[in-house]
C-alpha beads as a LAMMPS data file, in Angstrom:
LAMMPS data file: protein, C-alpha beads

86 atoms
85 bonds

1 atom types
1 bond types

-500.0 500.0 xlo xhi
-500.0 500.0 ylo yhi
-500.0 500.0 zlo zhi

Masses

1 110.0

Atoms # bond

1 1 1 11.918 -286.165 95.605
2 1 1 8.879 -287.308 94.070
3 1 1 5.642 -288.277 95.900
4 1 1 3.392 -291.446 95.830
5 1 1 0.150 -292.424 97.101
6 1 1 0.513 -296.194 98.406
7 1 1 -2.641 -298.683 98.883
8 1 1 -1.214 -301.822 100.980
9 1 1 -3.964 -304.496 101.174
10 1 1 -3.133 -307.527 103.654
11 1 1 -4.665 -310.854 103.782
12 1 1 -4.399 -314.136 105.064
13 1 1 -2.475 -316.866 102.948
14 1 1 -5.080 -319.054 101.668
15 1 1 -3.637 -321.852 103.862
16 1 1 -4.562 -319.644 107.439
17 1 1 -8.432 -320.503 108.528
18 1 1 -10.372 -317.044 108.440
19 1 1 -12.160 -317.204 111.567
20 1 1 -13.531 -313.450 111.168
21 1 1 -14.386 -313.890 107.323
22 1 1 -16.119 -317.423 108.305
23 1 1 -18.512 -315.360 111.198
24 1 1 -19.058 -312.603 108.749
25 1 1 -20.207 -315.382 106.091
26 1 1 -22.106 -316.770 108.311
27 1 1 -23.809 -313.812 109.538
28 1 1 -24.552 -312.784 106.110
29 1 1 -26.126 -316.378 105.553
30 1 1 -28.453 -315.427 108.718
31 1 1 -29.664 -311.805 107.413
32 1 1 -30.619 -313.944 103.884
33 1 1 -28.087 -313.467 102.036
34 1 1 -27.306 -316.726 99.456
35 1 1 -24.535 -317.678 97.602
36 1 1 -22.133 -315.908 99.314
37 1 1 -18.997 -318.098 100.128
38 1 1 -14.947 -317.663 100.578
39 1 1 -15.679 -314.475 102.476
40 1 1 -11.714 -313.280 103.800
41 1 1 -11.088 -310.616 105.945
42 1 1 -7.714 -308.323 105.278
43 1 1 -5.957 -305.094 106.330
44 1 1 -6.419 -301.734 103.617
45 1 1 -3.578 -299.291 104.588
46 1 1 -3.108 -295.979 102.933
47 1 1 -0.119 -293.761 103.277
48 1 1 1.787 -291.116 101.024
49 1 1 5.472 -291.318 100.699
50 1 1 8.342 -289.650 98.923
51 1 1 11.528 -291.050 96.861
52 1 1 13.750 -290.439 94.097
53 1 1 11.894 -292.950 91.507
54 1 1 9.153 -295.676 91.514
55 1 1 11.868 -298.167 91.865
56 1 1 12.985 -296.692 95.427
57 1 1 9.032 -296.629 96.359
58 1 1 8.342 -300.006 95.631
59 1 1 11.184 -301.588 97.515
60 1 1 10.731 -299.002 100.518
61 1 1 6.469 -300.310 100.709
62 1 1 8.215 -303.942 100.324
63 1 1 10.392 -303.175 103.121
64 1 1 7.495 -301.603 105.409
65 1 1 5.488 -304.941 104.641
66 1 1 7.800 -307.620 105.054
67 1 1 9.052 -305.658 108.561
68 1 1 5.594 -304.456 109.453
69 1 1 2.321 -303.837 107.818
70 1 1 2.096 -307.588 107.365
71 1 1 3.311 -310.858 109.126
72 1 1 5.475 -312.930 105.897
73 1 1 4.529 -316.536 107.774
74 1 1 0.669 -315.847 107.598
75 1 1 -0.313 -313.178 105.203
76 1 1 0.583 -311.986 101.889
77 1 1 0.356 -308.271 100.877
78 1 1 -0.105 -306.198 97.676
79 1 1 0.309 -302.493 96.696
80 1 1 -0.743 -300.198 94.155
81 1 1 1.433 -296.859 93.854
82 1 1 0.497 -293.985 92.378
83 1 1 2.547 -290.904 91.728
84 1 1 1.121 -287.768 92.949
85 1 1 1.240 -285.074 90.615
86 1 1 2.616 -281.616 92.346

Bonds

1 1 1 2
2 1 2 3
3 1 3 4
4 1 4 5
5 1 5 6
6 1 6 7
7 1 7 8
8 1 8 9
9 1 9 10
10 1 10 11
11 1 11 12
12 1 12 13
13 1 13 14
14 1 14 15
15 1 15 16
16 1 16 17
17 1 17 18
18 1 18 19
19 1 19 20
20 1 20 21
21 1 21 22
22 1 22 23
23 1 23 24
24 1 24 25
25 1 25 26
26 1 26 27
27 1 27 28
28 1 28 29
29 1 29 30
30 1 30 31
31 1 31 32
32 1 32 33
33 1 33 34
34 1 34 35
35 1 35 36
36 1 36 37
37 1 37 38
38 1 38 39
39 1 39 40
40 1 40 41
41 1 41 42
42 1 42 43
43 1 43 44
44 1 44 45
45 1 45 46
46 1 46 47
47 1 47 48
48 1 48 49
49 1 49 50
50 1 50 51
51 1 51 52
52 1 52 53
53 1 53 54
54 1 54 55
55 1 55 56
56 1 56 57
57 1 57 58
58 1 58 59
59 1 59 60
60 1 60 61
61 1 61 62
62 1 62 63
63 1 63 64
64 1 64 65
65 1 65 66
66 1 66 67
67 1 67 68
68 1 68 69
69 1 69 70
70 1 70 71
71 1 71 72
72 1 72 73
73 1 73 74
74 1 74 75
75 1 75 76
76 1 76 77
77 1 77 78
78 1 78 79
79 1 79 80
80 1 80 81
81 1 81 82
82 1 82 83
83 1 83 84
84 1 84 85
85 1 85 86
């Protein structure tokens, strides 16, 4: 089997109010900070995993994300994979 180094990063669909990323904007308003706006907050996972192929990684993280890492209704998720060389 072949090993991978997974990134998952998890955010809210653009349609779901950000109540942390609108106090952290805010707060960085207050401490002087302008021109900051659209702040989101997310999830950053990092795991290593094994399979046969890329192909078998990528649907396995798409399994773990739509079952798990992230809720389908109010988030979206992306990945970067990486193989990890032995």
């Amino acid at each position: 089997m072949k090993k991978y180094s997974a990134r998952v990063y998890v955010t809210l669909r653009n349609s779901v109010l950000d109540t942390a990323g609108t106090a952290v904007e805010s707060g960085l308003h207050q401490l002087g900070y302008e021109g900051i706006e659209g702040v989101r907050i997310g999830k950053y996972i990092q795991m290593n995993l094994s399979a046969l192929h890329r192909e078998e990684a990528e649907k396995n993280l798409h399994q773990m994300c739509d079952q798990l890492l992230a809720n389908p209704v109010i988030e979206n998720y992306s990945f970067e994979l990486t193989a990890v060389e032995e």
